[in-house]
Structures are given as C-alpha cells and as structure tokens.
C-alpha positions as CSV (number, residue, x, y, z in Angstrom):
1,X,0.0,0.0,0.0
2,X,1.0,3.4,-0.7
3,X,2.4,5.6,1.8
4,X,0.8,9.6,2.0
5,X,3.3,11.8,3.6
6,X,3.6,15.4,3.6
7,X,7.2,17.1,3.0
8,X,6.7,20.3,4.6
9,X,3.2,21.8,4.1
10,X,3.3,22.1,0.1
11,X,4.5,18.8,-1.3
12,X,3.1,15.4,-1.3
13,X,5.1,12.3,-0.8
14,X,4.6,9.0,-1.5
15,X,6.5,6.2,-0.7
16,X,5.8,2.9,-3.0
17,X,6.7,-0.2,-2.9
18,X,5.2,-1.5,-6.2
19,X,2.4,0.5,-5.7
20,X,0.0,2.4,-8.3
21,X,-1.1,6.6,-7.6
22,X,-2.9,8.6,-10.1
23,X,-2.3,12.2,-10.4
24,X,-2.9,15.3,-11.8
25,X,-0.5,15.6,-15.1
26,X,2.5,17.5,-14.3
27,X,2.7,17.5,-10.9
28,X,5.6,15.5,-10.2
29,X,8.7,17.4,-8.8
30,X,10.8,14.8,-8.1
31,X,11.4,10.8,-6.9
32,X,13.9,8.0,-6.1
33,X,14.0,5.0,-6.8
34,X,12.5,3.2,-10.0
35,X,9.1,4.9,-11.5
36,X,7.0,4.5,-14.3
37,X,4.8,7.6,-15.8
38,X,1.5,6.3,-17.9
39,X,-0.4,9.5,-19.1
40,X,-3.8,8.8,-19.0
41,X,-7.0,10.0,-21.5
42,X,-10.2,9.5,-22.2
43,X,-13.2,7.3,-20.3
44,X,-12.7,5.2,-17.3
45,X,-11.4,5.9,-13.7
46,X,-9.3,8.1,-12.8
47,X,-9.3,12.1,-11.5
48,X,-12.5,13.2,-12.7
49,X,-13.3,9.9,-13.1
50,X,-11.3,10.4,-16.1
51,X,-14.9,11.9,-18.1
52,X,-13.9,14.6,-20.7
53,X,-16.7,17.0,-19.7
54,X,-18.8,17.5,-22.8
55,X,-20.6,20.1,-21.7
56,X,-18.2,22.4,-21.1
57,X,-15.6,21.3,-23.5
58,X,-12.9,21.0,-20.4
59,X,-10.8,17.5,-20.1
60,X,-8.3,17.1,-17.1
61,X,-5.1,14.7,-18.2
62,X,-3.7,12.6,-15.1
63,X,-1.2,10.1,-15.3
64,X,-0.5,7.0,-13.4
65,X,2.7,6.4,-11.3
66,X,3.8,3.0,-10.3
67,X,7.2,1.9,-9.1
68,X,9.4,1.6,-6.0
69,X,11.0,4.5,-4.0
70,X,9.6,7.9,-3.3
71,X,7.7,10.3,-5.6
72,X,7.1,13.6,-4.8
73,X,4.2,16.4,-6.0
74,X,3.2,19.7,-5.7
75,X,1.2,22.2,-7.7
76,X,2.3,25.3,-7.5
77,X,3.0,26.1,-4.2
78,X,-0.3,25.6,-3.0
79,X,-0.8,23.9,0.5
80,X,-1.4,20.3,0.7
81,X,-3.7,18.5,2.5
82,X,-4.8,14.9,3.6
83,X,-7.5,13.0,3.7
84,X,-8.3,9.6,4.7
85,X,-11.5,7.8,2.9
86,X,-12.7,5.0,5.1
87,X,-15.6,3.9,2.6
88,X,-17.5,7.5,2.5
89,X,-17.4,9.6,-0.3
90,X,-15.2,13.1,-0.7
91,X,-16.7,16.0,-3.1
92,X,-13.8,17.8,-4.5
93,X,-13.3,20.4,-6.9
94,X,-11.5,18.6,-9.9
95,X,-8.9,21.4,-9.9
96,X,-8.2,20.6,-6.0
97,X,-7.2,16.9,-6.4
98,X,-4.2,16.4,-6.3
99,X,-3.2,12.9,-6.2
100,X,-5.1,9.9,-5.2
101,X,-4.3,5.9,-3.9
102,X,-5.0,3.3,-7.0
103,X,-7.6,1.6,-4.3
104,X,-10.1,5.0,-4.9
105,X,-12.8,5.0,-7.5
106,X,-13.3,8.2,-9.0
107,X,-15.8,9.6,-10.9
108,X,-18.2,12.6,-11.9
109,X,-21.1,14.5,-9.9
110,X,-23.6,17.0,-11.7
111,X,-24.0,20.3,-9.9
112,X,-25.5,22.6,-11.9
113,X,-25.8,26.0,-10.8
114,X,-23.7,25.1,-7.9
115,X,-20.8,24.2,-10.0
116,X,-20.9,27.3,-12.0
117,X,-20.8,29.8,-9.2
118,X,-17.7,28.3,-8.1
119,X,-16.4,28.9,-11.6
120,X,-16.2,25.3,-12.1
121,X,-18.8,23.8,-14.7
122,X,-21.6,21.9,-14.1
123,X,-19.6,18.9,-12.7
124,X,-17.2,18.1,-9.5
125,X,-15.2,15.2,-8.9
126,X,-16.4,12.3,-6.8
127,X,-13.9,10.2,-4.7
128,X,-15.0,6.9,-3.2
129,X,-13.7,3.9,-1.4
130,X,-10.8,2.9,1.3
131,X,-7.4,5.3,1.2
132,X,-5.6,8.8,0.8
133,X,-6.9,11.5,-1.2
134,X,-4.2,14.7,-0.9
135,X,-6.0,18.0,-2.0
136,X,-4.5,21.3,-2.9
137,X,-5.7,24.7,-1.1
138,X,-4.7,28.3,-1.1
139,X,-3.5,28.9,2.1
140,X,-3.8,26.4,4.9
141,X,-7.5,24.8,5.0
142,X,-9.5,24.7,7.6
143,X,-12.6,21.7,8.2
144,X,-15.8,23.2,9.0
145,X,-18.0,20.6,10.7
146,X,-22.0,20.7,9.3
147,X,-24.8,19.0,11.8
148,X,-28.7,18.8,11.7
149,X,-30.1,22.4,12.3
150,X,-27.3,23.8,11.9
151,X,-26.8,25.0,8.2
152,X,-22.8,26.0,7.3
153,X,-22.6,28.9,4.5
154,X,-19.4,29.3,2.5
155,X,-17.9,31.2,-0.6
156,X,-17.9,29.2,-3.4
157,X,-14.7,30.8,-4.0
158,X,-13.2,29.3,-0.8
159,X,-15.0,25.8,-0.9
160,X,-13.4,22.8,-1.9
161,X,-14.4,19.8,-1.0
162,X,-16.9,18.1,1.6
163,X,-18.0,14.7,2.6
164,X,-21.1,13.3,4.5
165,X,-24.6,13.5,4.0
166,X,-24.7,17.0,3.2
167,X,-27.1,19.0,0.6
168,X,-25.8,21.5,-1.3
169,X,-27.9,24.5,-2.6
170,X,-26.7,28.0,-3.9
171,X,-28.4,30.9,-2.0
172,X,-28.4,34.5,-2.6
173,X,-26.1,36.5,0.4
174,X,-28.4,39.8,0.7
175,X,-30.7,41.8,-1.1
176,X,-31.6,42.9,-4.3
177,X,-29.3,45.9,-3.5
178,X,-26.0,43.7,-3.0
179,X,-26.5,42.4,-6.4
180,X,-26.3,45.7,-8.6
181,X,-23.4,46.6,-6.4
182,X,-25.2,49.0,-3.9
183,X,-24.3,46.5,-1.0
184,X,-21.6,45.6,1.5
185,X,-21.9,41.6,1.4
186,X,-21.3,38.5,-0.6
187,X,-23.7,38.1,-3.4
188,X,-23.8,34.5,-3.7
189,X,-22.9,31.3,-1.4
190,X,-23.3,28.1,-1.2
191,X,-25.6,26.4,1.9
192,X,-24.5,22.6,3.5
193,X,-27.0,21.7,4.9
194,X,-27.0,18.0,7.2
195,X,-24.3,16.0,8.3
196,X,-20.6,16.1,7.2
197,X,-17.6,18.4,7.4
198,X,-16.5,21.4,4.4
199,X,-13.0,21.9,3.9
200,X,-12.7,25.9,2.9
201,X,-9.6,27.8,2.1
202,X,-8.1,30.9,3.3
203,X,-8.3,32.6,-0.6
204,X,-11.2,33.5,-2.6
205,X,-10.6,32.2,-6.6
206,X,-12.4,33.3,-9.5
207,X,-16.3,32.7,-10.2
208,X,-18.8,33.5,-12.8
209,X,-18.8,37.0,-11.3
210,X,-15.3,38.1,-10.4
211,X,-13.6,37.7,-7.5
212,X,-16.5,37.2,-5.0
C-alpha cells in the first residue's frame, strides 16, 4: 500500500513499494528509486473519473505512477492536505485533487448552478472507497463541521471539497441591492445543509462574477 506523507506543508510524498497513484498531469517534482509515468486519457477511472466533460468542453489529463521508492508532488505552491476515505465519499473540486491511492474510484457528480458559481462547470469530482486523497488549497484549509439544524454557508470561491450526507444548494447572500453593487456583502454562497464536514480555504478564486 502506498504511503501519504507530507514534506513540509506544500508537497506530497509517497512512498511505494510497487504501488499504483494517479495524479494530476504534471505535478511531479521529483522521486527516487525506479518509476514509471503512464499518461492517461479519455473514459474510465481516474481524477474526474477520467470523463472529458462534454458540456463544457474541459478534459483534465492525469497520469498514473507505479514503481518503488519515493515520488514527490506539488502544484504550484499551494498547501497540501490529507485526507483519509474509510468507505464515504469526498466531493472535490477537480482542480483541488491532487493525487489519489490506485484503491479509490473516481468519478463525476452534476452540480448545476452550484458548480458554475464556483467557476467550475456543471460537474465536480467524486472520490470513493478505502485510502488517501491529498487536496491542494490556497493557504492552509480549515474543516468546518455541518450537523442537523445547523446549516454552514461558504464562498464558493473558498470551498473545496466536503463529505457526509450533506445538501448542497446556492443561496443568494443579501438583497436585491448587493446584487447591482449598492451593498456591503457577498452576493452569492453556497448552503450545507445535514451532516458532514466542508473543507474551505483561506483565498477566494475566481467565479462566474469576479472575485467574490
């Protein structure tokens, strides 16, 4: 089995032993040891569940990585982050996967409206299954813990990823008078709503609208 590490706070590694990883084309920054790079297109597994989105003409290339020693990654200096899949599913913006274990099935989740506020299409990434999902974030990400009655709102600049039984929904931030720009708060978030934690990062990126 693959071993998740982090080297510092911004690069992955991952020490295998025979093992299989997938990640995101051109993220690899270094290894030891013996290791073999498959790029990887079209249908099947894989980040994004390895679906060229049709809809809005965007494809994400990953490649595999087997061997033994150590590989390292990192996307542009970006924090990494951790996260251990016992069986439940992880929502994560397909630009915010970084790597994954072989063991993980990936795949593709419609969100509409949602998606699109976030500046991210109509569809996110779904990761499923037993093992270590590493994310990227801007700034050091914090995990935001949803429960019954208890609703969590977020920028869907800052959002990233969740997991649990949580509903998603895109809800207006004020008035009528924040929208044309006469206001003082966010125009648009994004509700959780249920049970599961959201993993938010310290920067806003770009959505439909600007910077939000």
């Amino acid at each position: 089995m693959a071993q998740f590490r982090l080297q510092g706070s911004k690069v992955l590694a991952v020490d295998m032993t025979g093992d299989t990883v997938k990640a995101r084309n051109g993220t690899m920054v270094a290894y030891t040891g013996q290791m073999g790079f498959k790029k990887l297109s079209g249908g099947g597994d894989g980040l994004r569940g390895m679906v060229t989105r049709r809809l809005t003409g965007e494809q994400m290339v990953v490649m595999e990585v087997k061997g033994q020693g150590t590989c390292f990654f990192a996307d542009r200096a970006s924090e990494v982050n951790l996260v251990r899949l016992n069986g439940e599913t992880l929502y994560v913006e397909a630009e915010n996967l970084l790597c994954t274990e072989a063991t993980l099935h990936t795949g593709t989740s419609f969100t509409g409206l949602n998606g699109m506020a976030s500046g991210n299409g109509l569809f996110t990434t779904k990761v499923e299954g037993h093992g270590w999902a590493a994310l990227t974030s801007r700034g050091p990400a914090i995990i935001l813990r949803v429960s019954q009655g208890t609703p969590l709102r977020v920028d869907p600049g800052a959002y990233i990823a969740h997991t649990g039984n949580l509903n998603r929904s895109l809800k207006s931030g004020a008035g009528w008078t924040t929208l044309i720009g006469e206001g003082g708060g966010e125009a648009m978030q994004v509700e959780f709503a249920g049970e599961g934690l959201v993993y938010v990062q310290p920067s806003e990126k770009m959505t439909f609208g600007g910077d939000v």
